[in-house]
Backbone as JSON Lines, residues from 0, in Angstrom:
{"i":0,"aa":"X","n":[100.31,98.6,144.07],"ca":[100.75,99.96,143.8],"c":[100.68,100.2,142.29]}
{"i":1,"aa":"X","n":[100.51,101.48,142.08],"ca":[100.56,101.83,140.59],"c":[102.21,101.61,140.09]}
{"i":2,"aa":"X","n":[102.08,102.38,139.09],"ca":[103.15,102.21,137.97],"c":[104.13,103.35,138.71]}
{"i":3,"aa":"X","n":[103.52,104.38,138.32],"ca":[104.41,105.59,139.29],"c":[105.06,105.68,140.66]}
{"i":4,"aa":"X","n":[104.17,104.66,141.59],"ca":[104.79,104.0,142.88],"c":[105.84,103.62,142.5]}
{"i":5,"aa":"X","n":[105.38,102.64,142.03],"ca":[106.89,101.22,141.96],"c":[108.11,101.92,141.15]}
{"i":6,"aa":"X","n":[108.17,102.95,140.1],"ca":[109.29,104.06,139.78],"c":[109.77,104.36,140.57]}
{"i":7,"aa":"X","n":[109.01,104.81,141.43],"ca":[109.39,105.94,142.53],"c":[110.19,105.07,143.9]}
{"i":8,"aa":"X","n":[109.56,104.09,144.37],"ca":[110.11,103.23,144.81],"c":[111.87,102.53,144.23]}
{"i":9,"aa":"X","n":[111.41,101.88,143.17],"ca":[113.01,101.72,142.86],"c":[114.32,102.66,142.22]}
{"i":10,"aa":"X","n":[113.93,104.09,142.3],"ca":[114.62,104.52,142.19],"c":[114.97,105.03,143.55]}
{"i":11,"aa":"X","n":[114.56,104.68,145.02],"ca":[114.87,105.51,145.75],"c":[115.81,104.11,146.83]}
{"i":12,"aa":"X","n":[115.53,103.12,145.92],"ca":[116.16,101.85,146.57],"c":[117.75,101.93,145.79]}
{"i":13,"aa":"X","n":[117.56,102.13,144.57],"ca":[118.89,102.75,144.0],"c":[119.94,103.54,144.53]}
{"i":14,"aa":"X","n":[118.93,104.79,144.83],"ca":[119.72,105.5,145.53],"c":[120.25,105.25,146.84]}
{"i":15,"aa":"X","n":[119.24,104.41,147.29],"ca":[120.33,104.13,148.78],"c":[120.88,103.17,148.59]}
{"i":16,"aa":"X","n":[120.68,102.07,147.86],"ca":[122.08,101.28,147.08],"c":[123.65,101.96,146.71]}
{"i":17,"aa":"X","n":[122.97,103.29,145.97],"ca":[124.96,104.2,145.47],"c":[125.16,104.62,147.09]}
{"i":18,"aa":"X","n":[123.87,105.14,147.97],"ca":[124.61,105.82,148.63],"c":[125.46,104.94,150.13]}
{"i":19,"aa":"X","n":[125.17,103.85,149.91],"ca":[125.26,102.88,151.0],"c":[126.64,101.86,150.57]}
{"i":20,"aa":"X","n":[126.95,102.16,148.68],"ca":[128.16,102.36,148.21],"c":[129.38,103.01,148.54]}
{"i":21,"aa":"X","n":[128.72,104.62,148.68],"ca":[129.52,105.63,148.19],"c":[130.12,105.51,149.92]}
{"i":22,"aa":"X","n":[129.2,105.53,150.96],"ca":[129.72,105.52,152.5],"c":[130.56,104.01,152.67]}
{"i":23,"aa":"X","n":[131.0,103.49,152.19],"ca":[131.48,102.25,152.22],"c":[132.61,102.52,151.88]}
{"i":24,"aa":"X","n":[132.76,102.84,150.6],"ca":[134.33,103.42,150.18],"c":[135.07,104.32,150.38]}
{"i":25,"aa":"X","n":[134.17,105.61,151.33],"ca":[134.58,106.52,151.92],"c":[135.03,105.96,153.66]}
{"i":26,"aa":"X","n":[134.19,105.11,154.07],"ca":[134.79,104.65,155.36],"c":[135.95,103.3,155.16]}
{"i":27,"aa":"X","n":[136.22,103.24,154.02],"ca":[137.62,102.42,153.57],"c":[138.62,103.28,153.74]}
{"i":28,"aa":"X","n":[138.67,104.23,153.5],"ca":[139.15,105.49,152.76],"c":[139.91,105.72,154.33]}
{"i":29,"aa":"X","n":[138.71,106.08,154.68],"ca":[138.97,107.08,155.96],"c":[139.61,105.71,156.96]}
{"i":30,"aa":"X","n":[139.68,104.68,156.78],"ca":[140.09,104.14,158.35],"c":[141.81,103.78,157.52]}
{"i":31,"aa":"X","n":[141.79,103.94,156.45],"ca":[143.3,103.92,155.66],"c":[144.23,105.08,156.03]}
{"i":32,"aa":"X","n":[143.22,106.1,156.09],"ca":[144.22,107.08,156.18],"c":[144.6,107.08,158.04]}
{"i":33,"aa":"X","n":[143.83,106.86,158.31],"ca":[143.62,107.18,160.07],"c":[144.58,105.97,159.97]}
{"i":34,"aa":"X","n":[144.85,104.66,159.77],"ca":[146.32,103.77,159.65],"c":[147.37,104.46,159.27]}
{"i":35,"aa":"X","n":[147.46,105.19,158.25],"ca":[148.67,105.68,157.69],"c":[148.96,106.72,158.62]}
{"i":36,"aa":"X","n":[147.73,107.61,159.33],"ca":[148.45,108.55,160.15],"c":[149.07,108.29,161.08]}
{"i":37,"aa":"X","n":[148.61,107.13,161.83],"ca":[148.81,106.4,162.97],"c":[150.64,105.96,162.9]}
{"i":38,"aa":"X","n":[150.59,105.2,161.65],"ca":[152.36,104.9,161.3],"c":[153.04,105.8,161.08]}
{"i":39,"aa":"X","n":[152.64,106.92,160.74],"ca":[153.44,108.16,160.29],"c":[153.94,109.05,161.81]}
{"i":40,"aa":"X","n":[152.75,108.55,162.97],"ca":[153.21,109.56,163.95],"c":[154.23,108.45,164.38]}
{"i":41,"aa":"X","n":[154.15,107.33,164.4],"ca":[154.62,106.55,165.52],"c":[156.52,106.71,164.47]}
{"i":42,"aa":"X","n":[156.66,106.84,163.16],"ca":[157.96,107.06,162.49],"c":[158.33,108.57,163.62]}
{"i":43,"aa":"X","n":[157.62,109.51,163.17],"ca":[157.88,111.13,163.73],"c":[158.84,110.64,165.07]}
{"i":44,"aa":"X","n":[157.84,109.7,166.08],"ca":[158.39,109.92,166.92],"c":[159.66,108.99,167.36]}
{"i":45,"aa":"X","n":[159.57,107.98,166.67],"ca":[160.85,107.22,166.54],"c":[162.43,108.05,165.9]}
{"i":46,"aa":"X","n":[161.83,108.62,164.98],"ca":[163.18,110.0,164.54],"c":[163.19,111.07,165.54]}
{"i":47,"aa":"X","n":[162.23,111.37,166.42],"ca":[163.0,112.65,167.45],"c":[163.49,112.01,168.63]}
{"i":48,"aa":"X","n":[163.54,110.94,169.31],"ca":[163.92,109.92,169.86],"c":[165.17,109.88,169.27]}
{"i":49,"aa":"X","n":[165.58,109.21,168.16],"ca":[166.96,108.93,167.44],"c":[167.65,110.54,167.79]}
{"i":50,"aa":"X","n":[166.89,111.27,167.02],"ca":[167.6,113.01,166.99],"c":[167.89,113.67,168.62]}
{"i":51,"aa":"X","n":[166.75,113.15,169.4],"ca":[167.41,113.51,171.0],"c":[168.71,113.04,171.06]}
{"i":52,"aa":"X","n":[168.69,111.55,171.31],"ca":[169.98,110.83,170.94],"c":[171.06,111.3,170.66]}
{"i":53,"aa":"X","n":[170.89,111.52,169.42],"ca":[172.08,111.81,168.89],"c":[172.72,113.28,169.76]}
{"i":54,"aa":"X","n":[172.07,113.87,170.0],"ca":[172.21,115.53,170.39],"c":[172.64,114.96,171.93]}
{"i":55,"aa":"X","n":[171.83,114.19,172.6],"ca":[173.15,113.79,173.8],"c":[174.63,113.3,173.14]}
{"i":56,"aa":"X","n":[174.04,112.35,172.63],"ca":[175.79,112.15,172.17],"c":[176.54,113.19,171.73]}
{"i":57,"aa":"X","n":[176.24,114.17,170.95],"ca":[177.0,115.16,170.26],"c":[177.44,116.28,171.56]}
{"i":58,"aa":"X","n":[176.38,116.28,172.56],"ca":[176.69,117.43,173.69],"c":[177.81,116.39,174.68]}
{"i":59,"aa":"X","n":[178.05,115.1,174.55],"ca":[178.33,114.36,175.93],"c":[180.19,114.45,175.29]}
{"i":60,"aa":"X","n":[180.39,114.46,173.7],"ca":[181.41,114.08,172.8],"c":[182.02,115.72,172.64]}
{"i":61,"aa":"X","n":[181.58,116.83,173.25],"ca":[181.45,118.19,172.82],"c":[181.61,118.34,171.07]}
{"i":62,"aa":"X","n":[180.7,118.17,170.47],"ca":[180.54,117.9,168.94],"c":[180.07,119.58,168.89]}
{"i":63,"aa":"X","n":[180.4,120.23,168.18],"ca":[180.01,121.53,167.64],"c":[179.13,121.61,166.54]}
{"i":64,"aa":"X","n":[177.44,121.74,166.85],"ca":[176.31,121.47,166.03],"c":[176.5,122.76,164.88]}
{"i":65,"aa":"X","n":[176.1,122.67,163.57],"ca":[176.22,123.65,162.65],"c":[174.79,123.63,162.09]}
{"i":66,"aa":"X","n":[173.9,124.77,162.21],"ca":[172.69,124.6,161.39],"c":[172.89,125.23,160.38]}
């Protein structure tokens, strides 16, 4: 190949080098957050669980709720 090939060539090996980078740290990214959402629902639902709870107890104790 000429001179202009082989440019053309390694710059396009480059580029799928950053871009084979850039999807790497973005699918780090993304399976972090999809964990964090995952713990965040499973908290949510551990506190409305507790908060049902409590609201039987408070209705079973006749507790007078104040919002």
């Amino acid at each position: 190949m000429n001179k202009g090939a082989n440019l053309v060539v390694e710059n396009l090996a480059k580029q799928i080098a950053e871009l084979s980078k850039e999807k790497s740290i973005y699918y780090a990214l993304a399976v972090e957050k999809e964990q964090e959402n995952k713990k965040l629902k499973e908290e949510l639902n551990k506190l409305q669980k507790e908060n049902k709870e409590l609201d039987k107890r408070d209705e079973e104790n006749n507790v007078e709720v104040i919002d």
